[in-house]
N, C-alpha and C positions, 0 to 999 in steps of 0.2 A: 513543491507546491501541491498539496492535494487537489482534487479534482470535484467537481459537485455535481449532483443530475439535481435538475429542474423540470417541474412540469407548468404548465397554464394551472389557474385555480377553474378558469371557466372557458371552454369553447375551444377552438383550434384554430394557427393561424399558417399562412403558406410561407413564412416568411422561415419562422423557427423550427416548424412543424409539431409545435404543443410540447416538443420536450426536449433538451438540450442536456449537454455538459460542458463545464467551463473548469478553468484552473484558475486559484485562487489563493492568494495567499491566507492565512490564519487569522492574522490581523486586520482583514477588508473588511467592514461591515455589510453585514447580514445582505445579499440582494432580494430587492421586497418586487422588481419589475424587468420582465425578461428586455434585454438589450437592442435588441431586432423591434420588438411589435408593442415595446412598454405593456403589455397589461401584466398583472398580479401574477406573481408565479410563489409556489409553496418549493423547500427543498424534497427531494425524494432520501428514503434512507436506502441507500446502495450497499451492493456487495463489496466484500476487498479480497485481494490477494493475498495467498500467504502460502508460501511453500508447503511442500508435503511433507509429512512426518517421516521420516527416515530413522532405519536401524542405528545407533551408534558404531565410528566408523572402529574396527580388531586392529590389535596392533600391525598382522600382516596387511590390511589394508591403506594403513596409514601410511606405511613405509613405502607402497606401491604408488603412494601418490604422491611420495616426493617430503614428506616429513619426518622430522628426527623425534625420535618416540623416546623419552627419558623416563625413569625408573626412579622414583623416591628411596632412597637406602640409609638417609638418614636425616635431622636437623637441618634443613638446607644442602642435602647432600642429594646430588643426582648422578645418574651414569645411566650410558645410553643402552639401550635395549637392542 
């Protein structure tokens, strides 16, 4: 379930503190009134995660981490490296 930030459209309250996040399924309809204080709230556009880019892993690497590293040598033909 994604996650959503919400702010107040006007003012601030002690309840929610003007700005929130909640988890949401995809399929919820749009929330138009924060759940705490009901007044008007706008979604915020937020950051997301995403791993770092990383070098692609050498076949001596792969092998240290526990994978079997095959070799194309023909039509459907492998053999292991």
């Amino acid at each position: 379930m994604p996650i959503y930030e919400y702010k107040l459209c006007e003012g601030d309250c002690k309840v929610c503190g003007g700005q929130f996040t909640l988890r949401r399924p995809l399929s919820a309809e749009p929330l138009t009134a924060c759940p705490a204080c009901k007044r008007p709230v706008k979604k915020l556009i937020s950051t997301f995660n995403s791993p770092l880019k990383l070098k692609p892993l050498s076949v001596s690497d792969a092998k240290k981490a526990g994978f079997t590293v095959l070799k194309k040598v023909g039509k459907g033909e492998y053999e292991r490296q």
